[in-house]
N, C-alpha and C positions, 0 to 999 in steps of 0.2 A: 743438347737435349736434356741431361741429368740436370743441370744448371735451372734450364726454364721449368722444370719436375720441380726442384727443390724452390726457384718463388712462386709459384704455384701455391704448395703446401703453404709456404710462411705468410704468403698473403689471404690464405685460407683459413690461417691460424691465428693472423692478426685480426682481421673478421669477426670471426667466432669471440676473442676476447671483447672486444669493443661493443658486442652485441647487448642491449640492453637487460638487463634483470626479468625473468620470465616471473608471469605470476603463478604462484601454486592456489589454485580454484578448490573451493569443496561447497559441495552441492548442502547445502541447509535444510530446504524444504523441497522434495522430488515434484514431477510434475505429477504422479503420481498419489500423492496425498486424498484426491478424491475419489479413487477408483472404489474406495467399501468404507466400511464401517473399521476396519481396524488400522489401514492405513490412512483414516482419518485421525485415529484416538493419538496415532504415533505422534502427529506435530500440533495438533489444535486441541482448545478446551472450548464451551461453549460462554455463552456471555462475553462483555468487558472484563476487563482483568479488574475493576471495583465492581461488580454487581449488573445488574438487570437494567438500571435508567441513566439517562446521560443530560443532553442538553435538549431533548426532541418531544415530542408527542408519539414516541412510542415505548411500548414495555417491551424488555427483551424475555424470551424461553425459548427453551430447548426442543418445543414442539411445533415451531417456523423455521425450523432449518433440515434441507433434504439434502442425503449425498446420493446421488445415481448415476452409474455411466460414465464417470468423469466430471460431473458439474456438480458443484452447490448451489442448491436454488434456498434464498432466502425470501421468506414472504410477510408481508407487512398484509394482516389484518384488521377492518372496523373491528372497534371493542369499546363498550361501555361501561360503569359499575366499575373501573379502574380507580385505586385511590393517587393521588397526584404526585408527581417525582418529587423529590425535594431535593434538591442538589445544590443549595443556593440559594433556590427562590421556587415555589411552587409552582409545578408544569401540569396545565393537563394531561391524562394518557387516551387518545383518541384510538390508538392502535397497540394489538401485540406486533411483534417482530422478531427475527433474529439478530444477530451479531455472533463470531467469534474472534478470537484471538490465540496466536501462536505461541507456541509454549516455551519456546525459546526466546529471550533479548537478543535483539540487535546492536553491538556498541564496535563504533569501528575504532579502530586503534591504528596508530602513527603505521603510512605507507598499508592500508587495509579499506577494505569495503565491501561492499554488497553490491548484487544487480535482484531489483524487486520486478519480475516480470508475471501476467495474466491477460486473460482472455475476459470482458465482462459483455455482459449485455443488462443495458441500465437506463433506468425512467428520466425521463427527463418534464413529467408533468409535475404540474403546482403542486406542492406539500410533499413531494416525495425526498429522501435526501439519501443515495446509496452514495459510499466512501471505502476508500481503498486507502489507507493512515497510518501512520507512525507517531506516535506520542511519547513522550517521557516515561519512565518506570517512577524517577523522583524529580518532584517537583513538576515544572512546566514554566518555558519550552523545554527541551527539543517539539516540536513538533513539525511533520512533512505528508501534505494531502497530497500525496500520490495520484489521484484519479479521486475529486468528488464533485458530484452533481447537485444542483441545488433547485431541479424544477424551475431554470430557466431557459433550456435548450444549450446552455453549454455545458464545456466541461471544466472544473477548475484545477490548476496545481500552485498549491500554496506553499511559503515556507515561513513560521512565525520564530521570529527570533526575540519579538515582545507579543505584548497584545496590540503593541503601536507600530512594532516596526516589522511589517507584512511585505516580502515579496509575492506578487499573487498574479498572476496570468488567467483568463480566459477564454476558451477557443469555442467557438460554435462544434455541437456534437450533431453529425447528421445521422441518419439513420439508425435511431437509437434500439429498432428492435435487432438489428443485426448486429454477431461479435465482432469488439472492435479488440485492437491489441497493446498494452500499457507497459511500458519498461523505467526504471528508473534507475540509474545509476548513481551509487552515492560512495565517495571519494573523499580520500584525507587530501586536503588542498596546501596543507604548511605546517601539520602539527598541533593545530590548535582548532580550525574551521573545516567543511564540507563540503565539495562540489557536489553542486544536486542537477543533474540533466535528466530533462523529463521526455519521453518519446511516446506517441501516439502513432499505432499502425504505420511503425517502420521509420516514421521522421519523428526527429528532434524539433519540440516544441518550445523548448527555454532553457535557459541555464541560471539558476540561484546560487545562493551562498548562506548553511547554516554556519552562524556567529558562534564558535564557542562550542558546538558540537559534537567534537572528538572525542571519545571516552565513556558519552554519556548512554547508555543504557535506552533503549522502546521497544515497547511494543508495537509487535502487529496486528492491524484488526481490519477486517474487514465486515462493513455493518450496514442495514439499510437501516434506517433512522428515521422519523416523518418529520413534519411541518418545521416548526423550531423555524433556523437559518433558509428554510425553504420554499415558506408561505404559507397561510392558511384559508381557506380551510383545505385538508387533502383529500384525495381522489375518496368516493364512497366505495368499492370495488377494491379486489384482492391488487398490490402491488409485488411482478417480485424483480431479483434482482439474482443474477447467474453468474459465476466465475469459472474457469474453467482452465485446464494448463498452468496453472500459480506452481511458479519456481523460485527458488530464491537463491541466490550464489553467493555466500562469500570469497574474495581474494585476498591475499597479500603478499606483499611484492617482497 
């Protein structure tokens, strides 16, 4: 009896050693960030992290963006009298808008990563463009669209490791007025690149590979944006675009 007690234990103990490395979690951005105004100020600032315009037909301000109840509603309005973005090359501004970005970088480091999860409910008509993004702090890429729509009835998840060399998937978005649910997980894959697996309401929809990744510093943004990549001309009517539950994890193993 003491015999069978004692490999018992040792097999119990050899077990427990063998057992894989647990990850130590810390919670980034709570899901909590939209319940008011001050546990908004806590992790978000308003605009792009360069300014008001980007690549779209719209202006961003700080007077299209609502936090209530838990949701951020961002709203793309008709506007005129706009002078034109210049980021490049001169864009019309057809629309104001929102965007923000999170005040924190994201840079995952050897055996580390994130899980970017939310709640959206998102346009899927002509000229609308809501994104859910990671981008570089310096330079570009890094870049990973998480969740962006382009007014075509799908959804897309991209990852640009050039402006040439685009992993990019497409999946029909149905019932675009109801919340759907976005997770991505992103992982050191060798020390050097990223495993990016992307889930929509519960199933995994792809798996990429940022090139080179590791170490590098982004921002989060989430922004509704108009025409641009989206089509033009866009809707005459108020567009918005809702998030709602937005967590963000860090891990490392």
């Amino acid at each position: 009896m003491r015999s069978n007690l004692v490999s018992a234990l040792f097999l119990g103990l050899t077990a427990s050693i063998n057992l894989p490395p647990v990850a130590a979690v810390h919670t980034m951005i709570p899901k909590t960030s939209f319940d008011s105004q001050s546990d908004f100020d806590a992790d978000w600032n308003y605009l792009y992290p360069w300014g008001s315009d980007h690549n779209g037909g719209a202006r961003m301000t700080k007077s299209k963006i609502n936090i209530s109840g838990g949701v951020l509603t961002l709203t793309a309005s008709p506007a005129s009298g706009e002078k034109p973005a210049s980021g490049g090359k001169s864009i019309p501004i057809h629309y104001l808008s929102g965007t923000i970005h999170a005040k924190e970088h994201f840079n995952v480091s050897r055996s580390g990563g994130y899980d970017f999860s939310a709640e959206f409910k998102a346009s899927t008509t002509k000229g609308t463009w809501p994104a859910f993004w990671l981008t570089a702090v310096d330079g570009w890429p890094p870049e990973v669209d998480m969740a962006e729509w382009k007014g075509s009835g799908k959804v897309s998840f991209n990852t640009f490791n050039t402006s040439k060399e685009v992993e990019a998937r497409d999946v029909k978005y149905e019932s675009p007025r109801e919340w759907h649910s976005f997770k991505t997980e992103v992982r050191d894959e060798n020390g050097r690149d990223l495993a990016i697996r992307f889930f929509m309401d519960g199933k995994e929809v792809v798996r990429q590979v940022g090139k080179g990744f590791l170490g590098k510093p982004m921002w989060l943004i989430i922004d509704l944006q108009m025409e641009g990549s989206s089509g033009s001309p866009g809707p005459k009517d108020d567009t918005l675009f809702q998030v709602r539950n937005l967590e963000v994890l860090s891990y490392n193993l």
